[in-house]
C-alpha positions as CSV (number, residue, x, y, z in Angstrom):
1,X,33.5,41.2,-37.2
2,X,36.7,42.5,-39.4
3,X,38.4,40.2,-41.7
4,X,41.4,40.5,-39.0
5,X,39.3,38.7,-36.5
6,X,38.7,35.7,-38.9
7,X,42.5,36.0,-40.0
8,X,43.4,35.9,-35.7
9,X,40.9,32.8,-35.5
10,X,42.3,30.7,-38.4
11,X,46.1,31.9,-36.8
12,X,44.9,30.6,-33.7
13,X,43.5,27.1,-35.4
14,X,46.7,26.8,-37.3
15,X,48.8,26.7,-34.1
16,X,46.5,24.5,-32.2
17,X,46.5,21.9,-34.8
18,X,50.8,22.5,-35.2
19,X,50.2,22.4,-30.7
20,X,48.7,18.9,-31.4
21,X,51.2,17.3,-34.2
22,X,54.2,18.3,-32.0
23,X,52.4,17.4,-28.4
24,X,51.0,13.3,-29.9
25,X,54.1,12.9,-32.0
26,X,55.6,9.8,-31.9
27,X,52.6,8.2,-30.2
28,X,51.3,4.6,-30.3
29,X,48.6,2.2,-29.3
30,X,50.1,-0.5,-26.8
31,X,51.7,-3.2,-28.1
32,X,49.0,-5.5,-26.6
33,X,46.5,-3.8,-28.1
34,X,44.0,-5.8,-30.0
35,X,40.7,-5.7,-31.7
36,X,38.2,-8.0,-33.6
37,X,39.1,-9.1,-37.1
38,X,36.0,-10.0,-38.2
39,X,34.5,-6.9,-36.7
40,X,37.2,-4.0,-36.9
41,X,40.3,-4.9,-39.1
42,X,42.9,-7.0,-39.9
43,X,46.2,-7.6,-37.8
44,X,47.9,-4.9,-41.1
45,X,45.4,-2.3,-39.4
46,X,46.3,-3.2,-36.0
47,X,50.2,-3.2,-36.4
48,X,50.0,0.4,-37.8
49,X,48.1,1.9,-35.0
50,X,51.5,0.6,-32.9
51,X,54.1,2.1,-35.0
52,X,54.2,6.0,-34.6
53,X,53.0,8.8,-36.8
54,X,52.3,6.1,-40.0
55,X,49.2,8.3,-41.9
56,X,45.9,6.1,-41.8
57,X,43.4,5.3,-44.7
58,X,40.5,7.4,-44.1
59,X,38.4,4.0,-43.5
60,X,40.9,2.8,-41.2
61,X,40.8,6.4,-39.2
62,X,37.2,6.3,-39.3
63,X,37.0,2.4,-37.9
64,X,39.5,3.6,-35.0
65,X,38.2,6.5,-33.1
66,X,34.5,5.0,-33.9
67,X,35.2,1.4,-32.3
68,X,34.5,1.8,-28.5
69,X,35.8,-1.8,-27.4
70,X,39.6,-0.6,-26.9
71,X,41.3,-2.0,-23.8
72,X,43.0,1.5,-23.8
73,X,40.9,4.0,-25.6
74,X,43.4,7.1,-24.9
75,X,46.6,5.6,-25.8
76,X,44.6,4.6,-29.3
77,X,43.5,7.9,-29.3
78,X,46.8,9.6,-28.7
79,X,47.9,7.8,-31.4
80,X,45.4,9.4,-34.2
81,X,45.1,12.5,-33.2
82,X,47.3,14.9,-35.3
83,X,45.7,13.6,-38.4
84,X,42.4,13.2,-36.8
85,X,42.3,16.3,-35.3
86,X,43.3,18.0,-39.5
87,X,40.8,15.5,-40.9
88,X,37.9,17.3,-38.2
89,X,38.7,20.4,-38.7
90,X,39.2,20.1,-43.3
91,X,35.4,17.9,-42.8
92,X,36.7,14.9,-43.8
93,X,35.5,12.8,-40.8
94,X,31.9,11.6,-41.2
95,X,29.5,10.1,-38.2
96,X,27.0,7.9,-39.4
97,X,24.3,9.6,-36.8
98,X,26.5,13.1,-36.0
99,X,29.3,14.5,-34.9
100,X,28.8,13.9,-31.6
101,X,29.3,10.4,-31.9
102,X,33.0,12.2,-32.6
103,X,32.4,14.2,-29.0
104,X,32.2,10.7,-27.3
105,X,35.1,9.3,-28.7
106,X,37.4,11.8,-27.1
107,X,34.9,11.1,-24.4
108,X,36.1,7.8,-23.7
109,X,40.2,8.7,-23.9
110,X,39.1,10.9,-21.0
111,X,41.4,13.0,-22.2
112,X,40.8,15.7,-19.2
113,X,43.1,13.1,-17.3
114,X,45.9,13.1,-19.5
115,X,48.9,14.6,-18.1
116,X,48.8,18.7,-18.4
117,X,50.5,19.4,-21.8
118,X,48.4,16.2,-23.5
119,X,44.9,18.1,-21.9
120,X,45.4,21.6,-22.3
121,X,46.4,20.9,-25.9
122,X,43.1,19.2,-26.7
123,X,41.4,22.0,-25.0
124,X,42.9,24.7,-26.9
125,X,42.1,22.9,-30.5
126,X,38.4,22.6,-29.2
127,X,38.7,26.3,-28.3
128,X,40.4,27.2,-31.4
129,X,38.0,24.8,-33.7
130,X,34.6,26.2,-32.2
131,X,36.2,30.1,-32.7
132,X,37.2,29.4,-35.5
133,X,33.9,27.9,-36.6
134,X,31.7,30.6,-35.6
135,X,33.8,33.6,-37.9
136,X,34.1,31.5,-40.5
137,X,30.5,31.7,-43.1
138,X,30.7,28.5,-44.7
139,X,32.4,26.1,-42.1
140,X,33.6,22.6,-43.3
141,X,31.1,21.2,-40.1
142,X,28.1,23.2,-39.2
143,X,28.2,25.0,-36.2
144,X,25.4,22.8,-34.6
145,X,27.8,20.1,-35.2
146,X,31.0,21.2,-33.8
147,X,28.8,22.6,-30.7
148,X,27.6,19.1,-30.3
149,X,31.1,17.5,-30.2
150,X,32.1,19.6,-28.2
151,X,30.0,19.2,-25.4
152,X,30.2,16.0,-25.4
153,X,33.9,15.7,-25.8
154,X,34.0,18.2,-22.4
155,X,31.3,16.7,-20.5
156,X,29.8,20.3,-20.6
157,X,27.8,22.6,-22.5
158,X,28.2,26.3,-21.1
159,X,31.8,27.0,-22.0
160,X,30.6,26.7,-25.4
161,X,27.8,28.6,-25.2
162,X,29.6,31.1,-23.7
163,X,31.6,31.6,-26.5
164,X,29.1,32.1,-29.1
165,X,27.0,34.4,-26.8
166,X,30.7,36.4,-26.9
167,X,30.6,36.4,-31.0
168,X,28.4,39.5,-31.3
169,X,28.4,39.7,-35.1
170,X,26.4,38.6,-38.7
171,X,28.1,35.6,-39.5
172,X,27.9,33.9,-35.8
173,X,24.3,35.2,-35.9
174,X,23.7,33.5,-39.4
175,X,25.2,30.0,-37.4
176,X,22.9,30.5,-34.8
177,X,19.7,30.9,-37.1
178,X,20.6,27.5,-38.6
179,X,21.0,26.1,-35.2
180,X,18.2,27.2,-34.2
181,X,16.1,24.9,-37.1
182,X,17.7,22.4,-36.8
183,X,16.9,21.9,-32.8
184,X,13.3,23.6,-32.2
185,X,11.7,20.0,-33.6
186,X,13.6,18.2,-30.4
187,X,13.7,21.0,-28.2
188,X,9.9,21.4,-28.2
189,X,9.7,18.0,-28.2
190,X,12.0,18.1,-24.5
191,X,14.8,16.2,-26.3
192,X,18.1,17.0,-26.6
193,X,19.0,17.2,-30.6
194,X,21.9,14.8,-29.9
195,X,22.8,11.8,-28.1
196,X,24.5,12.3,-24.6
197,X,27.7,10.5,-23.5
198,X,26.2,10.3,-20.2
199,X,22.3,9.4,-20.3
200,X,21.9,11.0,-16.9
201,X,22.8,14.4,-18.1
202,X,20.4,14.3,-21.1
203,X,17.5,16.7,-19.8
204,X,19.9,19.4,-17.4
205,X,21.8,19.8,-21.1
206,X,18.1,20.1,-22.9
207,X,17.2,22.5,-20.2
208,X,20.6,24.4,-20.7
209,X,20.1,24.5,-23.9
210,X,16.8,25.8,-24.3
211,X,17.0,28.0,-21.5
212,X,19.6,30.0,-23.3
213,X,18.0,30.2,-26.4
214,X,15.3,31.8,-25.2
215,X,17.4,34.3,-23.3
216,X,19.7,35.2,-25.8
217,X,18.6,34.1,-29.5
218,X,15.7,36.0,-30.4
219,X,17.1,39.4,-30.9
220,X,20.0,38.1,-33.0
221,X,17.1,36.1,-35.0
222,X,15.3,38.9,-35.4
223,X,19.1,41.0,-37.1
224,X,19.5,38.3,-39.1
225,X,15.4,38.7,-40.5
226,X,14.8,34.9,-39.4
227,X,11.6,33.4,-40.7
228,X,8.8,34.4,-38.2
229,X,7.8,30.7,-38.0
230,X,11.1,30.1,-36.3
231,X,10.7,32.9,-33.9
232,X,7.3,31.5,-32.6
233,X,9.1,27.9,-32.1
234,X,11.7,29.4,-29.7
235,X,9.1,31.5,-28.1
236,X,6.7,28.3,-27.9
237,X,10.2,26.8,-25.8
238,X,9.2,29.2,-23.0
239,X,5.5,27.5,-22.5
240,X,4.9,24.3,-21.2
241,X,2.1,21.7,-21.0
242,X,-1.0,22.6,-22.5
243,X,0.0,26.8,-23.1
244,X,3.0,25.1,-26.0
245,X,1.0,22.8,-27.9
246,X,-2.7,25.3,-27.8
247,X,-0.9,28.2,-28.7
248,X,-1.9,29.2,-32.3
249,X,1.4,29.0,-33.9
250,X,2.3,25.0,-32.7
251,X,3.7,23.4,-35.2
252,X,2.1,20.6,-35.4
253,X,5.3,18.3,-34.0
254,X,4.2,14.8,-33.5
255,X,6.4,12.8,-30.9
């Protein structure tokens, strides 16, 4: 990868994030809206979610796109995202239990139903944010993280895969190694190393997943001089029953 390539993927994250200002300018919450005091915020934190393009607190931000008892989740979410989406991509959104808590907020705007400029402008900053990501060594959110968000923010995990198995070069490689830690304790374990917006598709993405580690991480492991420990663990994700756990390099995972 050439420093022009990282310069043509932080280009292409600038104009997605300008794509989403202009495209959610001027949005608002409805003006029936309404949320818990005691539980959410104040009517002061309500009112300014229905007046238009009014910068949030970061608490306020945070209690927003996290509450998931919205009677219209997307207009609410229309209405934060040009600051949300900056406040993503500079790491200055935090998820008590990970990003893809962040995934199933956008999950619940169903924003793939918005009308065609709204959706393909959400889809290009996830395309842009998860590029960008992968060039860039020392990302604001880890890799594992965006990846997370944004499967779960698309209902689908291969596009994204895709596009890392596309980033043929050291510092995507140096994402994957980390990604690779991080997940062989639940992978072995047949968990998915984050929470699904839809239970039912918990072990086809685990199986996705795992599957295409094994098919495509080990030689870019072995570049990037990966412990050998963690190149047993992904081999140990092409065993199962008995032939994982009796092989001589287990871990020693308890479940």
């Amino acid at each position: 990868m050439t420093s022009l390539d990282q310069r043509s993927a932080r280009l292409r994250l600038d104009a997605a994030l300008n794509r989403m200002a202009v495209t959610f300018r001027g949005m608002t919450a409805r003006p029936d809206e309404r949320n818990c005091e005691c539980h959410w915020g104040s009517a002061e934190d309500l009112a300014q979610l229905k007046v238009p393009d009014v910068e949030l607190d970061p608490d306020l931000l945070r209690r927003t796109w996290e509450a998931v008892d919205w009677d219209d989740h997307a207009s609410v979410l229309r209405r934060i995202l040009p600051q949300f989406s900056t406040a993503l991509v500079c790491g200055l959104v935090e998820a008590l239990f990970g990003m893809d808590e962040v995934g199933h907020s956008f999950a619940r705007g169903r924003w793939r139903q918005w009308p065609a400029e709204q959706a393909a402008a959400v889809r290009e900053f996830l395309y842009a944010w998860w590029t960008h990501t992968l060039t860039d060594p020392d990302p604001a959110v880890p890799a594992h993280e965006v990846l997370a968000l944004c499967a779960e923010a698309s209902a689908t995990l291969s596009p994204w895969l895709h596009v890392w198995e596309a980033q043929k070069h050291t510092v995507a490689d140096q994402h994957l190694v980390e990604a690779a830690a991080r997940w062989e304790y639940d992978l072995l374990g047949d968990q998915l190393p984050w929470e699904t917006w839809n239970r039912e598709d918990q072990e086809e993405t685990c199986t996705e997943l795992t599957a295409w580690l094994i098919r495509h991480v080990p030689t870019r492991l072995h570049a990037q001089n990966a412990p050998e420990e963690l190149l047993h663990r992904i081999r140990l994700l092409g065993l199962v029953g008995p032939a994982r756990w009796e092989d001589p390099h287990w871990p020693g995972h308890r479940y």
